[in-house]
Backbone atoms as SQL, in Angstrom:
CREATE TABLE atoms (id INTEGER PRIMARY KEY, chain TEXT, resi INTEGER, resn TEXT, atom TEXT, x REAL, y REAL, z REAL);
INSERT INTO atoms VALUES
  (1, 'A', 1, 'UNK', 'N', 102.303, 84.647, 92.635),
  (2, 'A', 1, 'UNK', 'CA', 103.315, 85.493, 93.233),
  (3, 'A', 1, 'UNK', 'C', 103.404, 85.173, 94.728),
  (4, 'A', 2, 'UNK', 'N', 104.580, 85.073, 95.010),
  (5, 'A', 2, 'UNK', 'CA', 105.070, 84.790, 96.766),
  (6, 'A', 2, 'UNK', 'C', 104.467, 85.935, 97.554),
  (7, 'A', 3, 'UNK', 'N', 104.686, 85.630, 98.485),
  (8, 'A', 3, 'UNK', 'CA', 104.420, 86.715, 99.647),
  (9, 'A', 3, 'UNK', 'C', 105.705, 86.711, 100.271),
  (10, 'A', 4, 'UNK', 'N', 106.413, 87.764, 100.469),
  (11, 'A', 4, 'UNK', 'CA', 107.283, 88.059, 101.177),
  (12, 'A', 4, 'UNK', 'C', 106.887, 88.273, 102.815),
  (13, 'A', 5, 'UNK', 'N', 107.875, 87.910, 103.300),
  (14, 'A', 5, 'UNK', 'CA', 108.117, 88.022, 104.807),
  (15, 'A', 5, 'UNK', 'C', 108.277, 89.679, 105.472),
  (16, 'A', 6, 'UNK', 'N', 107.419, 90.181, 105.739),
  (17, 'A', 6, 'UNK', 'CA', 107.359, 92.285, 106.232),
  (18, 'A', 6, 'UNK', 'C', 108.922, 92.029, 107.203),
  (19, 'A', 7, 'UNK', 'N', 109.592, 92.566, 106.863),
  (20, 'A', 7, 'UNK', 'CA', 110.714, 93.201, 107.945),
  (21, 'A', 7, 'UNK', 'C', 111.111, 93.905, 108.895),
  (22, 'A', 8, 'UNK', 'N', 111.183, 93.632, 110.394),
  (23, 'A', 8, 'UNK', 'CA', 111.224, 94.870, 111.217),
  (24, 'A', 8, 'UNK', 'C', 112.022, 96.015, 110.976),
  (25, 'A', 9, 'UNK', 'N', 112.152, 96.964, 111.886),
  (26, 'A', 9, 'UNK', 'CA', 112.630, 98.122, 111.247),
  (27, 'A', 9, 'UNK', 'C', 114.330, 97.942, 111.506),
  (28, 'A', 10, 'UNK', 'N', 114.293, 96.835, 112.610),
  (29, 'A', 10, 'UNK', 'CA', 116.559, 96.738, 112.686),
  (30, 'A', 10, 'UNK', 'C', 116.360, 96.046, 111.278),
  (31, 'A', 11, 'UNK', 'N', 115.523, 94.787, 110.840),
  (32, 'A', 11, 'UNK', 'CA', 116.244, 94.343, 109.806),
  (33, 'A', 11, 'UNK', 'C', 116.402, 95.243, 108.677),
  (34, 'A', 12, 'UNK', 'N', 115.480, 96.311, 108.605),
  (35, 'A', 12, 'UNK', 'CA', 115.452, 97.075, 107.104),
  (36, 'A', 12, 'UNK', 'C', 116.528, 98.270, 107.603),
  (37, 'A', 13, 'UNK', 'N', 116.826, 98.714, 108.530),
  (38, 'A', 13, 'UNK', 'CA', 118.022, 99.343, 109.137),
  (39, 'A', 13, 'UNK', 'C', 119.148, 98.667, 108.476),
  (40, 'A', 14, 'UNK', 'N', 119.448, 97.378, 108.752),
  (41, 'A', 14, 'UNK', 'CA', 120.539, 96.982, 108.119),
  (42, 'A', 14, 'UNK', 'C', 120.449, 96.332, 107.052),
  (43, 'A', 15, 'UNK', 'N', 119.684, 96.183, 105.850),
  (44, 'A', 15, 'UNK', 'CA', 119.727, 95.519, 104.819),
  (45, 'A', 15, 'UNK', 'C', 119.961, 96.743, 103.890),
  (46, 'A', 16, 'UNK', 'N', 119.630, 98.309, 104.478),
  (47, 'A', 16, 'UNK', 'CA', 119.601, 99.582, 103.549),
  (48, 'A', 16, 'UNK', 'C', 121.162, 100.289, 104.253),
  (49, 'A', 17, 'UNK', 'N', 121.319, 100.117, 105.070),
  (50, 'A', 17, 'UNK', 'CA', 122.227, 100.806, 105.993),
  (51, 'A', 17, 'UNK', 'C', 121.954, 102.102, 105.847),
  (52, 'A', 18, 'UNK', 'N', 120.946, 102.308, 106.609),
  (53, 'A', 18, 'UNK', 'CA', 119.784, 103.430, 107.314),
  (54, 'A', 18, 'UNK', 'C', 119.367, 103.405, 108.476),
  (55, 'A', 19, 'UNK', 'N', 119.904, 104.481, 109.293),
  (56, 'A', 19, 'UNK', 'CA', 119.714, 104.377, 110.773),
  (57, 'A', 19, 'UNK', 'C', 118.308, 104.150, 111.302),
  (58, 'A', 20, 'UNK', 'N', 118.369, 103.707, 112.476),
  (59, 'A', 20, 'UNK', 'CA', 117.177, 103.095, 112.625),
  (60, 'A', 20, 'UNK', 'C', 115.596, 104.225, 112.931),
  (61, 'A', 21, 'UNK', 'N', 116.916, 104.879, 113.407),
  (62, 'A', 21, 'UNK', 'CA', 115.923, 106.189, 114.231),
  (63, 'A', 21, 'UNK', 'C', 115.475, 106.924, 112.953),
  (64, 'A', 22, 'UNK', 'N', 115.796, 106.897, 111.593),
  (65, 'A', 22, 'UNK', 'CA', 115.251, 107.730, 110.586),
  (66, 'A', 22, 'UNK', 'C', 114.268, 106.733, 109.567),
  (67, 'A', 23, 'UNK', 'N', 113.914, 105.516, 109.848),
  (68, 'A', 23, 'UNK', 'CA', 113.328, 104.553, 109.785),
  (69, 'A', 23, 'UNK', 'C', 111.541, 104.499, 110.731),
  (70, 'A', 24, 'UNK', 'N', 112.342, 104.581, 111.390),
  (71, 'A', 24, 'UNK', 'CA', 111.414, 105.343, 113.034),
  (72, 'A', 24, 'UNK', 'C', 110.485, 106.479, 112.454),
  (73, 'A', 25, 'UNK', 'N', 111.143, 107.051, 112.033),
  (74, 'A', 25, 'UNK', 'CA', 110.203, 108.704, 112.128),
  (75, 'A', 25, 'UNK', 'C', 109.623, 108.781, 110.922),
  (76, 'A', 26, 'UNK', 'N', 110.043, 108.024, 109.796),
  (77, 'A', 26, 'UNK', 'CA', 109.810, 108.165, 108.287),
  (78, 'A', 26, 'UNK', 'C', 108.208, 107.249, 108.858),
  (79, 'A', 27, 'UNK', 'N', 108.174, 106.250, 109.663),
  (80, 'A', 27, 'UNK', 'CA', 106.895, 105.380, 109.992),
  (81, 'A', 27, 'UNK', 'C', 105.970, 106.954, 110.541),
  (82, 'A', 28, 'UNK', 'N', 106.942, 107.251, 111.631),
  (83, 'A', 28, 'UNK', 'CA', 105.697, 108.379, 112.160),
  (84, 'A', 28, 'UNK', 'C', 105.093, 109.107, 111.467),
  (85, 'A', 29, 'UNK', 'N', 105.800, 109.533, 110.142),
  (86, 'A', 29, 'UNK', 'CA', 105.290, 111.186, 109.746),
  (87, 'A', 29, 'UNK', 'C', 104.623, 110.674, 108.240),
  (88, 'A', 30, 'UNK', 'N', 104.597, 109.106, 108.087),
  (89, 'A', 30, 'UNK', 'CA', 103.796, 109.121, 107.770),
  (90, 'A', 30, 'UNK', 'C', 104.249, 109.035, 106.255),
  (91, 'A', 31, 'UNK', 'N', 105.333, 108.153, 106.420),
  (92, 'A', 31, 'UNK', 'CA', 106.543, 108.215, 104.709),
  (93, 'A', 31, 'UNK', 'C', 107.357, 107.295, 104.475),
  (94, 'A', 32, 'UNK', 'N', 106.853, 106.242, 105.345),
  (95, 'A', 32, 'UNK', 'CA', 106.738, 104.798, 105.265),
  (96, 'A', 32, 'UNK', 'C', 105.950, 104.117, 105.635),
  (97, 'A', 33, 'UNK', 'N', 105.038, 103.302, 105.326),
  (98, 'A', 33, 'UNK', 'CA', 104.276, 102.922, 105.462),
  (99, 'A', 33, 'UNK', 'C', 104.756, 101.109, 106.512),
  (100, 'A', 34, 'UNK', 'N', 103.797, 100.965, 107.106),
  (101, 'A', 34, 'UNK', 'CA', 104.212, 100.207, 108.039),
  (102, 'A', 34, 'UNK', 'C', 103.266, 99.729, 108.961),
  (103, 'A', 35, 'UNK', 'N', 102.845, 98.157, 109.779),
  (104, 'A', 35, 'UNK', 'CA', 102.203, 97.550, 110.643),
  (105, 'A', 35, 'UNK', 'C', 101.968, 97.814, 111.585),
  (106, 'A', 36, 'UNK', 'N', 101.976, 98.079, 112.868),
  (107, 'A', 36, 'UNK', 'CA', 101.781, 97.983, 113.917),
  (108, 'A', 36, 'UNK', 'C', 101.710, 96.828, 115.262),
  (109, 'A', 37, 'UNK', 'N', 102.476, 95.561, 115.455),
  (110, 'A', 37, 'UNK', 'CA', 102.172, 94.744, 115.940),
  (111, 'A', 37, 'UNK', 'C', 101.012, 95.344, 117.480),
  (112, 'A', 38, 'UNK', 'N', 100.052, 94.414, 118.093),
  (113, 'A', 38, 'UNK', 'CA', 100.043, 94.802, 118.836),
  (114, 'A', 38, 'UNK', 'C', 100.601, 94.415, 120.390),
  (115, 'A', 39, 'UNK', 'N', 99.507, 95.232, 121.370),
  (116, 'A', 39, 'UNK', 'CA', 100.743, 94.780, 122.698),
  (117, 'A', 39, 'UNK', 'C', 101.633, 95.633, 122.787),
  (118, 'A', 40, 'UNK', 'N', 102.215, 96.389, 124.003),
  (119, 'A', 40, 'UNK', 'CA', 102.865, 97.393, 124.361),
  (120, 'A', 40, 'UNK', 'C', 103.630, 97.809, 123.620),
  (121, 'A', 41, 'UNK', 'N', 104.601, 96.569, 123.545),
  (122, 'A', 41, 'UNK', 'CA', 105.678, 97.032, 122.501),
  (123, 'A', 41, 'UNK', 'C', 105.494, 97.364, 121.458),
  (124, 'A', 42, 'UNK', 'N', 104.610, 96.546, 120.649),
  (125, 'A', 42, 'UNK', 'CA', 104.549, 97.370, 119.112),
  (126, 'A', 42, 'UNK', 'C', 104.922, 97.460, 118.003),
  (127, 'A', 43, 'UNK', 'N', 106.026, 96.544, 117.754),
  (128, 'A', 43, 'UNK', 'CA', 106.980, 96.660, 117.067),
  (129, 'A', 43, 'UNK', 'C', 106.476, 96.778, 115.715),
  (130, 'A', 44, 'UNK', 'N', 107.324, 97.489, 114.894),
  (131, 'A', 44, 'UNK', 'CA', 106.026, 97.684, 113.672),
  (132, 'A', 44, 'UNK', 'C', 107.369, 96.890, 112.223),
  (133, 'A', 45, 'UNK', 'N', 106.270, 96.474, 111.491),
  (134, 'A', 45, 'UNK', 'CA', 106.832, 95.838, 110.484),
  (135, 'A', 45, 'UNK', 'C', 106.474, 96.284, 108.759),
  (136, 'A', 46, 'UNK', 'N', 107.410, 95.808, 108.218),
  (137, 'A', 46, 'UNK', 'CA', 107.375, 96.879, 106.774),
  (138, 'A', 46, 'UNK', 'C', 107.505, 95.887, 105.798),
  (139, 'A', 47, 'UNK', 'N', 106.688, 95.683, 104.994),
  (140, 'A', 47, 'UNK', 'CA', 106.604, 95.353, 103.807),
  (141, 'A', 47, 'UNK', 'C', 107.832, 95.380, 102.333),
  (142, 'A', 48, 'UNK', 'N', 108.320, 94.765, 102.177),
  (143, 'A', 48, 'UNK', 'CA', 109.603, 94.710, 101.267),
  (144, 'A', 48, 'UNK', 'C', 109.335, 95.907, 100.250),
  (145, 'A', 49, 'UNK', 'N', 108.339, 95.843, 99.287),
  (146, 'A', 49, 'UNK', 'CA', 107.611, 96.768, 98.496),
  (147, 'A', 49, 'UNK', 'C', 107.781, 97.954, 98.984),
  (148, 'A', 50, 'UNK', 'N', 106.944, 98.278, 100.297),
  (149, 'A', 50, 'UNK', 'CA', 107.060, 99.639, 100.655),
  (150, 'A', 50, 'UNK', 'C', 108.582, 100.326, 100.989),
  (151, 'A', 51, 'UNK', 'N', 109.059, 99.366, 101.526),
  (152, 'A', 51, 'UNK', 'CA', 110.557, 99.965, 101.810),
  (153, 'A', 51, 'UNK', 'C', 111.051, 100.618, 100.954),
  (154, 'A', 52, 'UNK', 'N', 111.149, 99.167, 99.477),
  (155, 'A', 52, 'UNK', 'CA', 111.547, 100.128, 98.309),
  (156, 'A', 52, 'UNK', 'C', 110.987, 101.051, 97.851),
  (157, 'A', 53, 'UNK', 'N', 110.181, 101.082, 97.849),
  (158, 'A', 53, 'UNK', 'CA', 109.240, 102.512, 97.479),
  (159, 'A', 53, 'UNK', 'C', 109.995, 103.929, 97.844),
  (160, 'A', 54, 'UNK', 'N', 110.160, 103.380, 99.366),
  (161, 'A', 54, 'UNK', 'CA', 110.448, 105.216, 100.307),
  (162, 'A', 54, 'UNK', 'C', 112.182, 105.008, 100.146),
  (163, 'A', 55, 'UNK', 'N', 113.168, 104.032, 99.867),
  (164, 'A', 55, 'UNK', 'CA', 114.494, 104.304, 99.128),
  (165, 'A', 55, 'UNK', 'C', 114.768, 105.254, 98.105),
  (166, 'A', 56, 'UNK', 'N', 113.485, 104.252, 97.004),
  (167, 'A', 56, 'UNK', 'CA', 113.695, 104.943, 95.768),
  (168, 'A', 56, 'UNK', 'C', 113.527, 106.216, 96.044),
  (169, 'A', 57, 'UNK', 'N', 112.535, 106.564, 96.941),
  (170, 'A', 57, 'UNK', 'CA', 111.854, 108.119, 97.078),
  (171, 'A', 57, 'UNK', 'C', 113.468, 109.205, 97.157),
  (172, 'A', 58, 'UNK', 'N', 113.862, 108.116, 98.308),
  (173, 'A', 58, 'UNK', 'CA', 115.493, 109.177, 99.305),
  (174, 'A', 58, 'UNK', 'C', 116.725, 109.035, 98.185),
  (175, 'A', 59, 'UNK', 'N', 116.384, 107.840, 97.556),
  (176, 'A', 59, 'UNK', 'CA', 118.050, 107.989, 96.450),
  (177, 'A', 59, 'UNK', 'C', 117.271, 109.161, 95.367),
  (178, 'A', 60, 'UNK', 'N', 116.364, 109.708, 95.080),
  (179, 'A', 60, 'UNK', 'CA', 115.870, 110.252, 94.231),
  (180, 'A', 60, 'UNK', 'C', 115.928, 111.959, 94.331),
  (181, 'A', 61, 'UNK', 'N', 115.457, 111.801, 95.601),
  (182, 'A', 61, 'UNK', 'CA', 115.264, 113.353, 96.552),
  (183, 'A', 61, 'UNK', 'C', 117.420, 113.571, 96.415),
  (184, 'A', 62, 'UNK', 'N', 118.462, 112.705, 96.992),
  (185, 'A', 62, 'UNK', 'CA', 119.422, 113.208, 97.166),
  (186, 'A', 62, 'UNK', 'C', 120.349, 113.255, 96.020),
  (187, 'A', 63, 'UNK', 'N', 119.837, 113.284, 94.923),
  (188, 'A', 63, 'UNK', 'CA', 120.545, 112.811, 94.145),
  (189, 'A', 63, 'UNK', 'C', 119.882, 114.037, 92.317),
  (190, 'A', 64, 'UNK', 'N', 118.785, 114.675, 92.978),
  (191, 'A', 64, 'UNK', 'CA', 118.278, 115.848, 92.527),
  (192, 'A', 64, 'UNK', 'C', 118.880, 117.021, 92.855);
């Protein structure tokens, strides 16, 4: 099995068309799971898998 390439959070922003800032906070609180680069910035990166994971979670939750 391949290894996929983790995605920052603009690219998974626009591959879901999901704002970025709710991308953002879903990392903070702890409902997406996600990297941490280090170094100030930080930029944190997400795993293809997990993404889908917390989609399925939101098409599931809005759609109940």
């Amino acid at each position: 099995m391949a290894a996929t390439i983790p995605l920052s959070v603009a690219e998974a922003s626009q591959q879901w068309n999901v704002p970025k800032r709710t991308i953002q906070h879903a990392i903070a609180t702890g409902g997406l799971k996600a990297h941490k680069m280090p170094r100030r910035t930080g930029a944190y990166l997400i795993a293809e898998r997990d993404l889908n994971k917390w989609i399925a979670k939101r098409v599931t939750k809005a759609s109940a």
